[in-house]
N, C-alpha and C positions, 0 to 999 in steps of 0.2 A: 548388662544383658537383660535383669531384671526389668530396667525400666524402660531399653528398645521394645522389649516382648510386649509390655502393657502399653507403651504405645501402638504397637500396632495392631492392640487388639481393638483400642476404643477408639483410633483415628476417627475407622471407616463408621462405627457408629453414630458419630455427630454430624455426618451426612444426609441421614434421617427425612423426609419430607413430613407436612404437616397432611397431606390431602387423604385419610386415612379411611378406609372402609373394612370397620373393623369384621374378621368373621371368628366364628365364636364354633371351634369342631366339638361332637357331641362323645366320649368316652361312654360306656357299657360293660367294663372289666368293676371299674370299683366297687356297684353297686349289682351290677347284672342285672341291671335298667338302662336305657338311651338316659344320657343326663347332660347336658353342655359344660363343658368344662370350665366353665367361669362358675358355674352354678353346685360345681362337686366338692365334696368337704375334703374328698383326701389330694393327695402328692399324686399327680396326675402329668401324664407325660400323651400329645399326641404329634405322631409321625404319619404326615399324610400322603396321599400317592404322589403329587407332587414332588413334595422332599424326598422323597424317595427315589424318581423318575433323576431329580437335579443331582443326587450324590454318587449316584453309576456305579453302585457300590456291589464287590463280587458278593458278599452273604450277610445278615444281617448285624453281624460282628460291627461289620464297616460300617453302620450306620448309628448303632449302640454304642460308638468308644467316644461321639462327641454328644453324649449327654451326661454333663455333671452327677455325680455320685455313683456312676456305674463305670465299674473298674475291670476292665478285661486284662487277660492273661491271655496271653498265645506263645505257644511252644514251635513259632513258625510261621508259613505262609498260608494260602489259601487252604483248607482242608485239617490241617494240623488241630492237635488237639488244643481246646481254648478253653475257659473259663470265665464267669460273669460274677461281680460280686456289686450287689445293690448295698448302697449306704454301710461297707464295711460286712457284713455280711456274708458268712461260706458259700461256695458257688455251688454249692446242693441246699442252698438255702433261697434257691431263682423258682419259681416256678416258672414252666413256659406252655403256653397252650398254643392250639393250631385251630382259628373259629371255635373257642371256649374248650377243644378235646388237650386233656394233657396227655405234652409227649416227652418228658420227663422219664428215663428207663429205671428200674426197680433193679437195676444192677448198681452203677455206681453214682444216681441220683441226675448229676446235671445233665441237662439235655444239648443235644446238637445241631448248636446255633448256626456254626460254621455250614452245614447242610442245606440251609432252608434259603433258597434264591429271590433277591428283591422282585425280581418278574411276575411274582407267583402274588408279591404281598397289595391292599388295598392300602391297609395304613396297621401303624404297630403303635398300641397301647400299653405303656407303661405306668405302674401303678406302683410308689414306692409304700413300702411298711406290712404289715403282716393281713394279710386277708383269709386264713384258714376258716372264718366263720362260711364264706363260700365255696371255697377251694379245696379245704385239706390241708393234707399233707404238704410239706414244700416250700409253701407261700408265706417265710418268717422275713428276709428282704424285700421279697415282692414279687409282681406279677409280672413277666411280660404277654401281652395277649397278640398273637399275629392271625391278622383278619384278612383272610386270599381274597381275589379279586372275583368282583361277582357281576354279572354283565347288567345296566342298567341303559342301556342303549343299545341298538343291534352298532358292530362295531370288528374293524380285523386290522390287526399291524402286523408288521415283520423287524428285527431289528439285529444286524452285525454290530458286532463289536470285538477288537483286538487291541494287543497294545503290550506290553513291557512282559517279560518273560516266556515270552510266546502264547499268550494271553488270545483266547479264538472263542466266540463264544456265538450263539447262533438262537434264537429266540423269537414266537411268534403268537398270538393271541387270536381268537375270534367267540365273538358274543351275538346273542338274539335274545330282543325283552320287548315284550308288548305287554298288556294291562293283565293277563292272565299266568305270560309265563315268562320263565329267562333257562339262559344257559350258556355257560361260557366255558373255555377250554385255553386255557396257558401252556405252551412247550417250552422246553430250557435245556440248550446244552453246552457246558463249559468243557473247557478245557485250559490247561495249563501246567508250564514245566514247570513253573514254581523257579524256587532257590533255596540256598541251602540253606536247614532252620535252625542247625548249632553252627552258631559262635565259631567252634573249632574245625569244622570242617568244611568240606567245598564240591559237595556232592550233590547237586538239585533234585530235591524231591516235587513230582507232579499231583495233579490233582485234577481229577473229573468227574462231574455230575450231569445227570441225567435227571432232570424236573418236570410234574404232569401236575397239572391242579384243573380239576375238572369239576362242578357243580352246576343247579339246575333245579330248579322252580316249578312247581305249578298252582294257583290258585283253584280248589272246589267251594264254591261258593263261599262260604266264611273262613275254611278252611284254606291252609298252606300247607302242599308234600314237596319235601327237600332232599336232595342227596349230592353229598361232596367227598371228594377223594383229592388226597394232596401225598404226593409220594414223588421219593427224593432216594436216589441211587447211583453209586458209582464206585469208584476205586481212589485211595488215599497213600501215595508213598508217605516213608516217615522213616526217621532209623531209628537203635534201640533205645542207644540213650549217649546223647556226649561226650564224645570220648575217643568210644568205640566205634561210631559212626555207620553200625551196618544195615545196610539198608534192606528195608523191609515196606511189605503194602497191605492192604486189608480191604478189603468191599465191605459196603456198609446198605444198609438198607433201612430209610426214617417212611413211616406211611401213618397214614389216619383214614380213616373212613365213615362216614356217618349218614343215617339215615334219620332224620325227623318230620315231626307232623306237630305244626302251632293249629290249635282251639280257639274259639274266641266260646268259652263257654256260657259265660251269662253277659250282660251289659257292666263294662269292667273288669271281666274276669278274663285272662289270656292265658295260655296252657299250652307250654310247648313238651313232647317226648321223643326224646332222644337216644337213637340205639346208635354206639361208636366202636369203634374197632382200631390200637393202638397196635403199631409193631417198629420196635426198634432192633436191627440187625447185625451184629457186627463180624467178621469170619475171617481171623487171620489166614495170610496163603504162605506160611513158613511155617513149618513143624518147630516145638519148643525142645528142648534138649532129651524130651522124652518121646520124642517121634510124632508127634501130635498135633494137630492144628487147634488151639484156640479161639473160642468163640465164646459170643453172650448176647443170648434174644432173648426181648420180653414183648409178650404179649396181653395186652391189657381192653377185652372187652368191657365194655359200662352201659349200663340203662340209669338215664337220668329225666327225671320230670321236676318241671320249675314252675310257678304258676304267681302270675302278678294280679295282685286284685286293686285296683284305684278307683279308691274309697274319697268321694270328692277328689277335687283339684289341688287338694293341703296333704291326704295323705296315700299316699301306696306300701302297703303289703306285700312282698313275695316269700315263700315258701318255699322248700322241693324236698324228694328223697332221691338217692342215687344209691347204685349199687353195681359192685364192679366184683373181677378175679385179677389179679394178678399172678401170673404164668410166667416163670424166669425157668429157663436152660443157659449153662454156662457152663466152661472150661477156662481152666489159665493153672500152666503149669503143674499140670495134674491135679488139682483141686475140682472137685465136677460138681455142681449144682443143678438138682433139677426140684425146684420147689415150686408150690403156689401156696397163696393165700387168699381169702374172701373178704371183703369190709364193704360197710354199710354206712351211710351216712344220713343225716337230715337237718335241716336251719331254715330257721325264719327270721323276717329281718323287715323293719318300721321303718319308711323313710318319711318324717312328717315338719311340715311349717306350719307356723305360726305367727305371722307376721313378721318381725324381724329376726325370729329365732328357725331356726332347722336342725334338724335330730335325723339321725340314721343311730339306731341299734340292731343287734341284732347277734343272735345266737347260734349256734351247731352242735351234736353230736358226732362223732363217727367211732364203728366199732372196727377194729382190725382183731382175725382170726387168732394173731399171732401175743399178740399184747393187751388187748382186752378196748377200751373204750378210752374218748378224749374230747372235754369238753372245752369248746374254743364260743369268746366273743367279743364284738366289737362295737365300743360307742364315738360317736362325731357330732362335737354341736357344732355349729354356729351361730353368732350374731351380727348382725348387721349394724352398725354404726352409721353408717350412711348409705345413701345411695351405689358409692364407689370402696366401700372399704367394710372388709368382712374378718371381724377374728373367729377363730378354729381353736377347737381344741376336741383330742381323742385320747383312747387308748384303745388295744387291742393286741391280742396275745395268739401265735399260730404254733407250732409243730411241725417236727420231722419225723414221720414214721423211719425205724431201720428198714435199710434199702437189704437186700438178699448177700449181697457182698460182705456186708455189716455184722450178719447171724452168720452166713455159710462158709464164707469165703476165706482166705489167709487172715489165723486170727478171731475168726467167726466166734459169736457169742448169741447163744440163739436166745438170751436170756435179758437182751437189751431193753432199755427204758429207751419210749421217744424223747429226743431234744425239745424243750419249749423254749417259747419265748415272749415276751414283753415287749411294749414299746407305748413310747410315752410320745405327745408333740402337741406344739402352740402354734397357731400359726395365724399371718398375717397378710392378706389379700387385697390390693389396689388398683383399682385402675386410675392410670395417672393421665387423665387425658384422651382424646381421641383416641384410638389404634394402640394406648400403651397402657401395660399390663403389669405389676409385678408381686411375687409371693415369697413370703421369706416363711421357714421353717426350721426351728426347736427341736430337736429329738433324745431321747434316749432309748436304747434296745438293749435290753438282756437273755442271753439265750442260755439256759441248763441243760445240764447232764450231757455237754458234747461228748459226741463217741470220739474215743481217741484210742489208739493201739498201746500198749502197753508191753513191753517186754521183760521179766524178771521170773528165771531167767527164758523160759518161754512166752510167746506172744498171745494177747488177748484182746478183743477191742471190749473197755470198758465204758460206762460212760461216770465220767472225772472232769473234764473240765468245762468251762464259763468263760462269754466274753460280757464285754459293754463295748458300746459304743454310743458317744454322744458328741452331736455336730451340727450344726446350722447350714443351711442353705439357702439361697438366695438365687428368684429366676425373674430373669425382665423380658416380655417380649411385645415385639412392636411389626404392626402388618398395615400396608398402606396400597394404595392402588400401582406405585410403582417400585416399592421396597418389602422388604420381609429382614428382620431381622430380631437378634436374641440372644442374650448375653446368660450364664451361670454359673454359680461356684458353689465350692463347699469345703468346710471345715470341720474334720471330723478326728476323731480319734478310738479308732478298733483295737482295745486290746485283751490278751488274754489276764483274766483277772485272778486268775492264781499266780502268777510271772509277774502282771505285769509289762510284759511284751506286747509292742504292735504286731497285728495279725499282717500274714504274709502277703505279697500284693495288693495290696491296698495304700492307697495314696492318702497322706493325712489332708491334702490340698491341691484342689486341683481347679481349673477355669476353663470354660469351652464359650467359645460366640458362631455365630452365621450370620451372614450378612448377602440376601439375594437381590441384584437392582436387576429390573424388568426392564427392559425396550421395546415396548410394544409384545409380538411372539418371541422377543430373544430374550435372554436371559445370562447374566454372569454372576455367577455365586464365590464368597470365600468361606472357610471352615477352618476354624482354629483352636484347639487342645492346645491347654498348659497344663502339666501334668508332675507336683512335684517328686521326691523319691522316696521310694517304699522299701521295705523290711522285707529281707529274703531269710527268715530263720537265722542262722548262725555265720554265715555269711554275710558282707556289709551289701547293705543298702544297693539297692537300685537308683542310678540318679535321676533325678528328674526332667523331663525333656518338654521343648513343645515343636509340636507336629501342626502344621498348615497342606490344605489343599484349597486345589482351586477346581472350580467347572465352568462352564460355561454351555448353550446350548443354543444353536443358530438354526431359525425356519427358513430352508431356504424354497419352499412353497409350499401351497397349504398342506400336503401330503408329506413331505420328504423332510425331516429333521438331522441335524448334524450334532451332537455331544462331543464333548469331550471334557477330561479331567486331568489334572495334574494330583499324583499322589505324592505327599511329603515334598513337595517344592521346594525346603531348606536343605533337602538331605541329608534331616537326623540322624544320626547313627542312636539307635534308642533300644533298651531291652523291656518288655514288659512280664517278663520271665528268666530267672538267670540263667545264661549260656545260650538263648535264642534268639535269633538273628529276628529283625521288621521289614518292614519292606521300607526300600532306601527310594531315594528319586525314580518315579516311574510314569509313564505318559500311556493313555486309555482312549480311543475314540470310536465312536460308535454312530449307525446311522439308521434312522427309524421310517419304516414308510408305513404311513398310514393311509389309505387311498378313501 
């Protein structure tokens, strides 16, 4: 089975054409600078509207599970609760932003992925390894950055889409951009009965969302005034827990908000200030054994100014201070939390060449109300060997501030240390040719003083324990005027270093490829995840499975476009959570007019 699977993962890759017109997308997460990602030192991942538009994927989940080193968990189908873990790394160790705002809640840290609709997105930037020198808190595995869609042409679609579990989804976009201004408006609304998410039981739980992304431009003379809102609401069945199977729902509510104004202060000097507005909602509709409804909102407004100064064509300079509240209310099972905190941050950061050499360093503070200050930084050279071949090497060390759950919550220790972290890596950059590309990378991560709960004989979260992880990755990719394709793996090993134990969901090896042939406007793509088995605590092992889809997507005139996708065409039976059911064999089609 082994060696059918790697057959069919590399067939279609030697299909390949030579006529290649290479394009090179530009990331803006790593450095929070425009920089091409051939030209970035770090682990850089981009997902463009295209690929996005080709995988007809219900929420960003779908589209993060076939990128090697990112290891999701799902407790079910659409909606359900999931998890993201970059290169071995806890899934409150993700940072996620929405156009640079983090929406990451100060309840129980990771954010939700499962909420946020491909319709809404431009392209998603992933950034693997620790970036708290820009980011903060959060960002010890990595960054994902999701960049909404912002109108650069006047432009309107409409698009159905249904398909396998009563799958109904309704969706429509319209934009205006001329030389002074833009503005564009995305609607999204799904629906679906879902299926059942344990293992053991046979009771479908549903799911629907309601999606608005709206932004909008004007140029004064040197100046640019901006404002975007991206909010995402609806209702999540779920039961309590395996077993017992009782079904229960929740309304949820994900939103961001932001108002900014870019400078161009002197010749070279650019200067953007930014005022955002963070809300994440969550309200159970079943009272807990104490008559009660449960719930957990955090509200996180921030003033952020960031200012690049490029200093010749060799070096750029950026700076900023930010300053934010963190506002949590919450309930669960008679525990009530209503706390805030204030923290301040600031980093500067050299991005400079020298001929064949490049350097990014760069520094930060930040102070939190609660735990006092945390110094984080980060260095990347490179050298150039030749024209087509570039070695890397970094370090750089982030943090996890205690979430409110951490201090208040069951267990609560208001007295916590943040987690830090290390990470080490080499790396090595090719282009092999026309149109082909590949990067292999070295790593080691070490994280301290993980919070962990402790019981003896009452509960307390302390922080006690430590992982490592260290694993090599390897990515090839290859783009031609008729072909797109992309092969990656990884070999890593997460474990807890007190134990010794591999950390739970996490795959020590796993292999993802793409392969899209063009026909002129058509298009048929495959997508394929091998994913070997992971470590469920004390229970054995998760086995390892591989998951294939297919799309395809037919012009049948300049306006009217036809999709469609096959989900899991093998039909896997596969857990990536124990006792939770994946979505088995299922068919999706959709139809887009664009006039």
């Amino acid at each position: 089975m082994k060696k059918l699977f790697l057959g069919a993962v590399l067939a279609p890759f030697a299909a390949v054409a030579n006529d290649a017109v290479m394009l090179d997308p530009v990331v803006v997460t790593a450095t929070g600078t425009p920089v091409p990602v051939s030209e970035s030192l770090a682990n850089v991942i981009v997902v463009d509207r295209a690929a996005i538009e080709r995988s007809q994927a219900d929420d960003v989940l779908d589209i993060l599970r076939f990128e090697a080193g990112l290891d999701i968990g799902r407790t079910g189908g659409p909606g359900q609760q999931a998890s993201v873990f970059i290169r071995g790394g806890e899934s409150n160790h993700t940072l996620v932003l929405v156009d640079g705002v983090r929406v990451n809640p100060s309840t129980i840290g990771a954010a939700a992925l499962q909420n946020i609709a491909p319709e809404m997105i431009e392209r998603i930037e992933i950034v693997k390894g620790p970036r708290a020198t820009l980011y903060g808190s959060d960002a010890i595995g990595g960054v994902i950055n999701i960049i909404t869609r912002r109108a650069e042409v006047s432009n309107a679609d409409v698009k159905l889409r249904a398909g396998t579990d009563q799958t109904r989804e309704i969706s429509a976009q319209a934009g205006y951009a001329d030389r002074e201004k833009n503005l564009s408006l995305q609607l999204q609304k799904l629906e679906t009965d879902g299926f059942p998410p344990c293992a053991s039981g046979t009771l479908d739980r549903g799911y629907d969302r309601l999606s608005v992304n709206a932004r909008g431009s004007v140029r004064i003379g040197s100046a640019e005034l901006g404002a975007r809102l991206w909010n995402a609401q609806g209702n999540v069945e779920y039961v309590d827990f395996c077993g017992a199977n009782t079904p229960l729902d929740q309304d949820y509510q994900n939103q961001t908000m932001a108002v900014d104004l870019k400078l161009k202060l002197a010749q070279g000097w650019d200067s953007t200030l930014t005022l955002s507005r963070t809300e994440d909602d969550i309200t159970q509709n079943q009272p807990n054994f104490l008559g009660e409804l449960d719930n957990a909102r955090t509200i996180r407004p921030t003033l952020d100014w960031r200012n690049v100064l490029q200093l010749g064509q060799a070096n750029r300079v950026s700076f900023g201070l930010s300053a934010a509240r963190e506002d949590v209310t919450a309930r669960s099972f008679g525990t009530v939390i209503e706390e805030q905190r204030d923290l301040y941050s600031g980093f500067v950061q050299n991005e400079l060449t020298l001929g064949r050499h490049s350097l990014v360093a760069g520094a930060s503070y930040a102070d939190y109300e609660d735990f006092g200050g945390q110094l984080n930084g980060t260095l990347e050279y490179g050298l150039r060997l030749t024209d087509s071949t570039r070695l890397i090497a970094s370090a750089a060390t982030g943090f996890r501030a205690p979430d409110f759950t951490d201090r208040f919550g069951f267990g609560g220790n208001p007295d916590l240390d943040p987690e830090e972290a290390r990470n080490y890596e080499l790396g090595l950059r090719q282009q092999l040719g026309k149109g082909h590309s590949a990067d292999l990378r070295v790593f080691q991560s070490d994280v301290d003083d993980l919070i962990a709960l402790v019981c003896n004989p009452g509960c307390l979260n302390v922080n006690i324990d430590e992982y490592r992880n260290r694993g090599a990755e390897l990515a090839w990719n290859y783009r031609s005027s008729t072909w797109i394709a992309g092969l990656s793996g990884i070999l890593q090993k997460p474990e807890n270093r007190a134990t010794g134990d591999l950390l739970a969901r996490r795959a020590k090896r796993s292999v993802s490829g793409h392969l899209v042939r063009r026909f002129g406007p058509h298009s048929l793509g495959l997508d394929v995840l091998g994913s070997g088995e992971r470590e469920e605590g004390i229970a054995p092992p998760l086995g390892g499975y591989a998951l294939v889809n297919l799309t395809g997507g037919l012009q049948l005139d300049p306006a009217l476009r036809l999709e469609a996708r096959i989900e899991n065409l093998l039909d896997k039976e596969y857990q990536t959570a124990r006792g939770y059911n994946q979505q088995g064999a299922a068919f999706f089609v959709s139809l887009r007019y664009a006039p």
